[in-house]
C-alpha positions as CSV (number, residue, x, y, z in Angstrom):
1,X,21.0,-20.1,-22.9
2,X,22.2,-21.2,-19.6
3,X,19.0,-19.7,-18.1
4,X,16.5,-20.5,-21.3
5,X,17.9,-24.4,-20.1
6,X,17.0,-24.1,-16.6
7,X,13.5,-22.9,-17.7
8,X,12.8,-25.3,-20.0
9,X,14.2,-27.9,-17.6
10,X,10.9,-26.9,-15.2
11,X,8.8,-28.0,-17.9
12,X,10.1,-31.4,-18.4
13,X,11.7,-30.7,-21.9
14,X,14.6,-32.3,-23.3
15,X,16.0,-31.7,-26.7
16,X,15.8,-34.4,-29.9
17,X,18.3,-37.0,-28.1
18,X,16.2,-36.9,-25.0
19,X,18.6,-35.1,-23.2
20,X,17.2,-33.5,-20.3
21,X,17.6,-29.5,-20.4
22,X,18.6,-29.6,-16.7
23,X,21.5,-31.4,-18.3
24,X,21.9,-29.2,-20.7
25,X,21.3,-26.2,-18.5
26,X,24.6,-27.6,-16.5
27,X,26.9,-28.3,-19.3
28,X,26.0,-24.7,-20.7
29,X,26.8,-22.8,-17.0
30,X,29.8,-25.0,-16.8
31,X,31.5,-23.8,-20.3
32,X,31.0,-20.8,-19.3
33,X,32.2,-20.7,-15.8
34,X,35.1,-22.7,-17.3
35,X,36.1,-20.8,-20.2
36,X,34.8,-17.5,-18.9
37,X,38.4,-15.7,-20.3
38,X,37.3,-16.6,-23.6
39,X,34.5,-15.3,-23.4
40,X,34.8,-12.5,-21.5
41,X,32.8,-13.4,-18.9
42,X,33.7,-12.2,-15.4
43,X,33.3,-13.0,-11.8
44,X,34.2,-10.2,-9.2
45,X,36.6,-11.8,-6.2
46,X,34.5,-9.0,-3.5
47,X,31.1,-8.6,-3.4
48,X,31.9,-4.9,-2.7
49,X,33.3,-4.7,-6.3
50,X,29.8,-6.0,-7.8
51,X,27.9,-2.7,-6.2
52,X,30.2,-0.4,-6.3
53,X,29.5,3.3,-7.4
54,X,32.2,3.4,-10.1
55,X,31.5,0.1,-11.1
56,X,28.2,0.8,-11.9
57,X,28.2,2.0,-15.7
58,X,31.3,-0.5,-16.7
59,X,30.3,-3.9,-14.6
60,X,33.0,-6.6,-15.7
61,X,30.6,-9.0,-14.2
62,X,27.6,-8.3,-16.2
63,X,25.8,-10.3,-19.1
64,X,23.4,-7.9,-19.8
65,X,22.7,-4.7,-18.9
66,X,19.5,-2.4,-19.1
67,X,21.6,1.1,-19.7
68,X,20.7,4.2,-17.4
69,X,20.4,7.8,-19.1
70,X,24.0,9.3,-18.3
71,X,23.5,12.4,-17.3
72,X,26.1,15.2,-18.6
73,X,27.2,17.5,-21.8
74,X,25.7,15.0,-24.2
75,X,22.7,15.2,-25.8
76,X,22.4,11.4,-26.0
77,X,21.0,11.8,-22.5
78,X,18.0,13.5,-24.0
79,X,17.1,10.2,-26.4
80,X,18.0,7.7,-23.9
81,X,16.2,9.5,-20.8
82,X,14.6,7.7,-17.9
83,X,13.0,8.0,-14.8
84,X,14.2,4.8,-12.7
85,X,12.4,5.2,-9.4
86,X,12.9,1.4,-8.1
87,X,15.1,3.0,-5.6
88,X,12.7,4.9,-3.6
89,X,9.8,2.3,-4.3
90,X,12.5,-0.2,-2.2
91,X,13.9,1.5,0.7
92,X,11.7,2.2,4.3
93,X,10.5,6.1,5.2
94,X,13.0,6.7,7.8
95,X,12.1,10.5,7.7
96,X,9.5,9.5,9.9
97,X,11.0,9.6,12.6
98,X,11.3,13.0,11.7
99,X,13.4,14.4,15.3
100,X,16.2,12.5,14.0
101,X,16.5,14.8,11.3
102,X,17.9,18.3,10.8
103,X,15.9,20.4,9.4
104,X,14.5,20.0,6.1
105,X,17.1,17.2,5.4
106,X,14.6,14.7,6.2
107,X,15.0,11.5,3.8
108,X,11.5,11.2,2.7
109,X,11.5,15.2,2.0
110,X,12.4,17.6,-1.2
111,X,16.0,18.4,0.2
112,X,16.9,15.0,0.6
113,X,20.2,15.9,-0.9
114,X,21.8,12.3,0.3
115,X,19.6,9.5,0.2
116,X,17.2,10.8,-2.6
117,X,13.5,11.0,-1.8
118,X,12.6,8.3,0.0
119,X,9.0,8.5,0.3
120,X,7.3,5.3,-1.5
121,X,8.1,2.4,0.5
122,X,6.0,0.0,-1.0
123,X,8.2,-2.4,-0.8
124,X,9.4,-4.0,2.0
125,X,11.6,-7.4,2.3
126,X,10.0,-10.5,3.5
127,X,10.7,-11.9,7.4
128,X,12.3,-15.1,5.1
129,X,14.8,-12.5,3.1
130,X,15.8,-10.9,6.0
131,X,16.4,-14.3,8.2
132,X,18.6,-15.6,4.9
133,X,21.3,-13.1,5.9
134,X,23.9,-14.3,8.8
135,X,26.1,-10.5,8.4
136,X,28.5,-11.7,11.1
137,X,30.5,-13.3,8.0
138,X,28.1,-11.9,5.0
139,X,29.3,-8.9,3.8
140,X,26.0,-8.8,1.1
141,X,23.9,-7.8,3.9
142,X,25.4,-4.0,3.7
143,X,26.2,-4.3,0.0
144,X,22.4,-5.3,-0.2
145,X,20.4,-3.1,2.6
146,X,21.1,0.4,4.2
147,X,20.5,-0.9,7.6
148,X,21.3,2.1,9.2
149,X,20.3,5.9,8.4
150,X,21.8,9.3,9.5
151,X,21.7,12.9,8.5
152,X,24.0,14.8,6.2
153,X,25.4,17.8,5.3
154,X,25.9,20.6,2.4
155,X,29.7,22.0,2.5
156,X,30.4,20.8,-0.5
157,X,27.5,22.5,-2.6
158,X,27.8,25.5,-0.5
159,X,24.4,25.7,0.7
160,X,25.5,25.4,4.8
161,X,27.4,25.0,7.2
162,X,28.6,21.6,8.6
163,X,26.8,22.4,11.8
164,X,23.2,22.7,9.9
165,X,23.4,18.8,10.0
166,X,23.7,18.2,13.9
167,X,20.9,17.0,15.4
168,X,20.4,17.2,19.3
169,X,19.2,14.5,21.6
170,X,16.1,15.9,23.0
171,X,14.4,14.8,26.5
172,X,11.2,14.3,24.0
173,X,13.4,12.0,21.8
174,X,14.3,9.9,24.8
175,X,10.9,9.4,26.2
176,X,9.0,8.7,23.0
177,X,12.0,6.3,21.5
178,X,12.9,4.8,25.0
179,X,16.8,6.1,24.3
180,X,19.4,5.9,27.1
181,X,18.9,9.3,29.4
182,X,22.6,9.4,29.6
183,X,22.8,10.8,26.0
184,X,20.2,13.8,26.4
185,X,22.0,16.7,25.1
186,X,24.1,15.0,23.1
187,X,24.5,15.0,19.3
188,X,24.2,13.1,16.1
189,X,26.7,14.2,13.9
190,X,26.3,14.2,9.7
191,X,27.4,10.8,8.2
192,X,27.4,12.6,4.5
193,X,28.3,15.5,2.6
194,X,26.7,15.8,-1.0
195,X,28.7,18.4,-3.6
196,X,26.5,20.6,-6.0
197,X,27.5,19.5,-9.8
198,X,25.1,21.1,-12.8
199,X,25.0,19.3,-16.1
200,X,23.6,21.1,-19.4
201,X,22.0,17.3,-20.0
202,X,20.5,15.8,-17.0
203,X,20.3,19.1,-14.5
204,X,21.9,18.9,-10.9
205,X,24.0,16.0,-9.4
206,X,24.6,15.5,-5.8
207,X,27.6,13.6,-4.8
208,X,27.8,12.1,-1.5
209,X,31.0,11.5,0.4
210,X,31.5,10.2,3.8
211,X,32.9,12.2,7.0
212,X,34.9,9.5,8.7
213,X,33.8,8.5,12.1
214,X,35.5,10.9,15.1
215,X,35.7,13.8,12.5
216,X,34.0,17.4,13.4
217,X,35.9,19.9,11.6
218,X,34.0,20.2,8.8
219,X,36.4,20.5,6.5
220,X,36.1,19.1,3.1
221,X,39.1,17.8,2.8
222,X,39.1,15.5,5.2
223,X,36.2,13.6,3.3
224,X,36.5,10.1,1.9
225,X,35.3,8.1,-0.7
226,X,33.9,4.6,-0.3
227,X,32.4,2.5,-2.6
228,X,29.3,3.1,-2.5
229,X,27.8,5.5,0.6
230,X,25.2,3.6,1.3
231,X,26.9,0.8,2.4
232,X,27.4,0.8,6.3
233,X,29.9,-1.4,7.2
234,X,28.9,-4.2,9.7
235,X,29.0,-3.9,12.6
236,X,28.5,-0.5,13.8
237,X,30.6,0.7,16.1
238,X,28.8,1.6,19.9
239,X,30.3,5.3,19.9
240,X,29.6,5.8,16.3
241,X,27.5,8.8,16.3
242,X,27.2,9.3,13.0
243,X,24.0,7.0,13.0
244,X,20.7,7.8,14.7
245,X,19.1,5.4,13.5
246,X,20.1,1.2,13.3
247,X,18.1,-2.0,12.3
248,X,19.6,-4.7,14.2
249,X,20.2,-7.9,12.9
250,X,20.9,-9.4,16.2
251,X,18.2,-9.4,18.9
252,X,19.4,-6.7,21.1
253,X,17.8,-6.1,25.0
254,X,17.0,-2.6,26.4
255,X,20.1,-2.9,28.3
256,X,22.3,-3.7,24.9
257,X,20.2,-1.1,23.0
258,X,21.2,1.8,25.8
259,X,25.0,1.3,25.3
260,X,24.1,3.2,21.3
261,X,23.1,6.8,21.3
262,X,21.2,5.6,18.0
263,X,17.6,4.3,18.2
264,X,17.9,0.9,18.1
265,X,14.9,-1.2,15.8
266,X,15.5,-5.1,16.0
267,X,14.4,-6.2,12.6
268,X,12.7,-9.1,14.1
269,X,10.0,-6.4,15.7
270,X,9.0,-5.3,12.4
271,X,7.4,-8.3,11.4
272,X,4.0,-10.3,13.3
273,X,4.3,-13.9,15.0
274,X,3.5,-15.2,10.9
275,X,5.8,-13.2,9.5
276,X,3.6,-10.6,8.0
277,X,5.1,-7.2,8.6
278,X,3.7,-4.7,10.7
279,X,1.1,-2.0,9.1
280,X,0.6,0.0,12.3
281,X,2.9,1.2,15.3
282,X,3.7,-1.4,17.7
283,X,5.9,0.4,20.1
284,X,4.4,3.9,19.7
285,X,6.5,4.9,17.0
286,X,7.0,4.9,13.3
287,X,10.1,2.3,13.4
288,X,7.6,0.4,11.5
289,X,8.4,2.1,8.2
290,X,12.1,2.7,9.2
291,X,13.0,-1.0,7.7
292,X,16.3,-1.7,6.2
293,X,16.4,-0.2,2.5
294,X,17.8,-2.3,-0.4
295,X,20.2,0.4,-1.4
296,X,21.0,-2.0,-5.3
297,X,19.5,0.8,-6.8
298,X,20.5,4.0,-5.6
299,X,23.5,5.1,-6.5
300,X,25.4,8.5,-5.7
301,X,27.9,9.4,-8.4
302,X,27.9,12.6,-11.0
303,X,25.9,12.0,-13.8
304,X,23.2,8.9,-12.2
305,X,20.6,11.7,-10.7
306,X,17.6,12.6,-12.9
307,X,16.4,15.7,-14.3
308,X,16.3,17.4,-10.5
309,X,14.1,14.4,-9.7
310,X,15.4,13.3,-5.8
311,X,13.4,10.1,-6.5
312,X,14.8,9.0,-9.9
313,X,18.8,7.6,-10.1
314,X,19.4,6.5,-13.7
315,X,21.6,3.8,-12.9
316,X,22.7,0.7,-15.3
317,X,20.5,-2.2,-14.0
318,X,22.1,-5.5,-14.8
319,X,19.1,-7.8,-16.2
320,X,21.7,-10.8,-15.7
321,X,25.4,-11.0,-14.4
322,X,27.6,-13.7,-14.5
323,X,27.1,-14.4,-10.3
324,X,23.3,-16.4,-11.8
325,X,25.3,-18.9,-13.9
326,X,26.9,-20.4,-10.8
327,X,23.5,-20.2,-9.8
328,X,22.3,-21.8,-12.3
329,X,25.2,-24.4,-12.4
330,X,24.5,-25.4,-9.0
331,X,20.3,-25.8,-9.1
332,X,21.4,-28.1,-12.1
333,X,23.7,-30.3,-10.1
334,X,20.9,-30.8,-7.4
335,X,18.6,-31.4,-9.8
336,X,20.7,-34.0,-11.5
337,X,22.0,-36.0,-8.0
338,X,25.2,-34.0,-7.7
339,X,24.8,-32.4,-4.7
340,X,28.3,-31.7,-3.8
341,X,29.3,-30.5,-7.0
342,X,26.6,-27.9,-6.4
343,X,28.0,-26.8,-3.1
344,X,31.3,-25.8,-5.3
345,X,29.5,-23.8,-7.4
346,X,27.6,-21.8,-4.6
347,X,30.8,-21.7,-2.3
348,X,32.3,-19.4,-4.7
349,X,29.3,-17.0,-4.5
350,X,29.7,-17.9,-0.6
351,X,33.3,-17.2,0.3
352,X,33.3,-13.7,-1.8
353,X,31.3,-12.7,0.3
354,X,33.4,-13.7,3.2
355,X,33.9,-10.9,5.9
356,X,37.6,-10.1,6.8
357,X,38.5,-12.3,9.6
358,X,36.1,-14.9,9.3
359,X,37.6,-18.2,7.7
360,X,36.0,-19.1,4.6
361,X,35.9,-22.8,5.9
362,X,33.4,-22.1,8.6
363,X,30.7,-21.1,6.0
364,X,31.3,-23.6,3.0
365,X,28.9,-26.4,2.3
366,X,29.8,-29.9,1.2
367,X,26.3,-31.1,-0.1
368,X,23.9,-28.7,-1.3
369,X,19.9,-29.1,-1.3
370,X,17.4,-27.3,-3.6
371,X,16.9,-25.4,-0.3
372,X,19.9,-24.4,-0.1
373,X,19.8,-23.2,-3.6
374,X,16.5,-21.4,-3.3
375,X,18.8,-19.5,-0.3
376,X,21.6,-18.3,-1.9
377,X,19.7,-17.0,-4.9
378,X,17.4,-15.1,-2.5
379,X,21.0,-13.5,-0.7
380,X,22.8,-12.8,-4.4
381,X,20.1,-11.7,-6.6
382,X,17.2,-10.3,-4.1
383,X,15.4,-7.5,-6.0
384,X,16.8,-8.6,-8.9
385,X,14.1,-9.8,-10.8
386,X,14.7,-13.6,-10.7
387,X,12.6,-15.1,-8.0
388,X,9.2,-15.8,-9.7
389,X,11.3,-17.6,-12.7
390,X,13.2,-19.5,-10.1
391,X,9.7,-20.7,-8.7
392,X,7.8,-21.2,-11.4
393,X,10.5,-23.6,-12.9
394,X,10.5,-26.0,-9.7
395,X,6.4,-25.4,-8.8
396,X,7.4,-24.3,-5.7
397,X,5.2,-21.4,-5.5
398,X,2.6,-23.0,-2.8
399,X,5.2,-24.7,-0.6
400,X,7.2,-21.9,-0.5
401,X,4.9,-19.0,-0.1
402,X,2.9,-20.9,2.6
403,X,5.7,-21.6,4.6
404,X,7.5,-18.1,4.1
405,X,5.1,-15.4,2.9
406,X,1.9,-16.7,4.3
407,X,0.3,-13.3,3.0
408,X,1.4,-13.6,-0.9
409,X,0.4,-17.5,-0.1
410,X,-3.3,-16.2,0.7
411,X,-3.5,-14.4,-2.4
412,X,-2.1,-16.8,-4.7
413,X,-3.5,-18.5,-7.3
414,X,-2.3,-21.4,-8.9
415,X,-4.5,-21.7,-12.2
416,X,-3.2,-18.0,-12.8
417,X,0.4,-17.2,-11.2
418,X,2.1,-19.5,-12.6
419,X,1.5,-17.1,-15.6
420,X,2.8,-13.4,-16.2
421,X,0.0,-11.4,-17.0
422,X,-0.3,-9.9,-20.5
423,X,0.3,-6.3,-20.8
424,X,-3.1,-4.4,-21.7
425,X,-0.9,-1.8,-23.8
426,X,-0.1,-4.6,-26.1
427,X,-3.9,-6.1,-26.1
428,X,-5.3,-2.5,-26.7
429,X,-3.3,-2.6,-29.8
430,X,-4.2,-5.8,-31.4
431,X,-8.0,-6.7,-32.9
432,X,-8.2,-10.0,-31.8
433,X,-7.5,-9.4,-27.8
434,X,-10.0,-11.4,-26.9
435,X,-8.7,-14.6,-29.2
436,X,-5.1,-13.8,-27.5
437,X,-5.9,-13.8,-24.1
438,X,-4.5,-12.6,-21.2
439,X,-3.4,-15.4,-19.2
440,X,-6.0,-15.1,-16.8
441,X,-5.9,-11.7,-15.3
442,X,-9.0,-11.0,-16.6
443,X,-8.2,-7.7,-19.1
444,X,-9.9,-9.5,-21.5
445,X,-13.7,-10.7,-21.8
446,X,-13.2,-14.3,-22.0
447,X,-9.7,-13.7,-20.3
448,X,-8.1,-16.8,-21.3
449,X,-5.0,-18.4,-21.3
450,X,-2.3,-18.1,-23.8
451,X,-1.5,-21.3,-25.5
């Protein structure tokens, strides 16, 4: 209701007492942020909680959830089935930069074991996503984006040795990715080890865990389980040599670069003077497509893989978790005049996300804005499905797009975008497609808008 309110509320409704629904958006985030016990409604304390792997198919935190086929000795999995790829269609194509690879364990390749097959990429986060994150004190930047990449190994299933993983720095390597010639002839050791699990429902799963940092043995038992294995921790050390490759947050030099045996990408190279990302090389290289990955959607725990699919993890997808209603709560306040009460609400979402050693004071607001709204939506629920309702509702589609995404801007349309388009399934099914319309997008012959 919460979120039905905040809607409304962009198209100037208010209910029979002429209450306004940003009012009653506010008063109906508020009951539940307040009585959430009674409810059951719940608010993880650490981000890390919110994404991690055996959180994933019991969230306390979410309100709704789109359920992921479990794979396993249950023939449910058969009726309930899917083929989620949103994974693979949101990470980069580091596996081209294919010498930082072993040998067929490239990520965008059919024995990507680790990552899954990351071979889509057609998705890539915007220059203003990518600024909104300040990881010095935001631990969401690794629970969102695998920032940095690395190659893996197969004790666990069996299938090699630990060594099959190693990767050499070459004098070729050095030359074409400008890397320190210090490190020439030295190695890049396996971040991962995936397991070999088979499932009567749902075929083969491929567990990672994580060889800690320092650790050559390959012995299994000295493996450990994080979270989630796609979340890096920030910052990488300088001798970690687990990594070959890192997207830098922080504008690095050639000198500051050298002092990683990892190629180095500052994120800021990726994208043109307005922001538009590059299509082509622009150092020589593919670092182009080895972008940071948002890694909400790939999961690695025994039964999430798909039918011996590497690009399809059935995870639960949460269509709205209780993190939105202090959201919502706070775009209310603004809306209404209160802006400090809106900074409490967002401050929660704020200091949770607090790294370890950083004071939580430093980062809290007092006052917030409806910019600094549209912000913290963008760094709690990016990829999450929320941003075109968040944009339509305050009209902010122009401004914000030409000021942030000046390519989406050049392509948008007012008289139609501020519509979803109407599924052609549907109107293929119906006699009168034509009378219903389709919102503009032009599937039908008079292709009108719904009314």
């Amino acid at each position: 209701m919460a979120r039905v309110y905040a809607q409304g509320a962009g198209l100037g409704l208010t209910n029979e007492n002429g209450v306004s629904y940003w009012q009653l958006a506010r008063d109906t985030a508020v009951k539940l942020i307040n009585e959430a016990d009674s409810y059951g409604a719940y608010l993880h304390t650490d981000i890390s909680d919110m994404w991690a792997d055996a959180n994933n198919r019991n969230n306390k935190e979410a309100l709704f959830i789109a359920t992921g086929a479990n794979a396993g000795e249950d023939e449910a999995y058969m009726c309930a089935t899917g083929t989620n790829k949103l994974f693979v269609y949101t990470c980069g194509s580091p596996g081209n930069l294919s010498e930082f690879f072993a040998n067929n364990q490239k990520p965008s390749d059919g024995g990507s074991y680790f990552y899954g097959r990351m071979n889509n990429a057609l998705y890539m986060p915007s220059k203003y996503l990518m600024d909104c994150f300040e990881p010095s004190w935001d631990k969401r930047w690794e629970n969102t984006f695998t920032y940095a990449y690395s190659g893996f190994s197969l004790v666990q299933a069996g299938w090699g040795a630990y060594e099959a993983g190693i990767v050499t720095i070459t004098e070729a390597m050095r030359e074409k990715y400008d890397l320190n010639p210090a490190f020439v002839g030295e190695k890049f050791y396996p971040y991962a080890d995936c397991t070999y699990i088979t499932r009567t429902y749902g075929k083969n799963q491929y567990v990672a865990s994580v060889w800690p940092k320092g650790e050559y043995s390959g012995d299994i038992s000295k493996l450990e389980k994080p979270k989630k294995v796609y979340v890096v921790d920030y910052p990488i050390a300088e001798d970690d040599d687990r990594f070959n490759i890192i997207c830098s947050k922080e504008y690095l030099s050639r000198e500051e670069k050298w002092k990683y045996k990892a190629f180095i990408i500052n994120i800021d190279d990726l994208y043109q003077a307005d922001g538009q990302p590059h299509s082509t090389p622009f150092d020589g290289t593919n670092s182009f497509e080895a972008y940071p990955s948002l890694n909400k959607f790939n999961w690695s725990y025994d039964g999430v893989f798909g039918e011996n699919n590497l690009q399809i993890k059935n995870g639960d997808m949460y269509i709205m978790r209780m993190a939105e209603v202090y959201l919502i709560a706070a775009e209310a306040e603004v809306r209404l005049g209160n802006n400090s009460e809106a900074a409490k609400y967002l401050n929660v979402l704020r200091e949770r996300a607090v790294r370890d050693g950083v004071d939580p004071a430093t980062i809290r607001l007092t006052s917030a804005t409806i910019e600094n709204v549209f912000d913290e939506y963008a760094r709690e629920l990016c990829g999450e499905f929320s941003r075109w309702a968040l944009l339509k509702r305050h009209n902010a589609f122009e401004q914000r797009l030409k000021e942030y995404n000046i390519r989406a801007y050049n392509n948008f349309k007012p008289e139609i975008h501020y519509n979803h388009p109407i599924s052609e399934e549907f109107l293929s099914q119906i006699s009168n497609r034509d009378e219903y319309g389709d919102n503009g997008y032009g599937t039908t012959p008079t292709s009108g808008l719904i009314k």
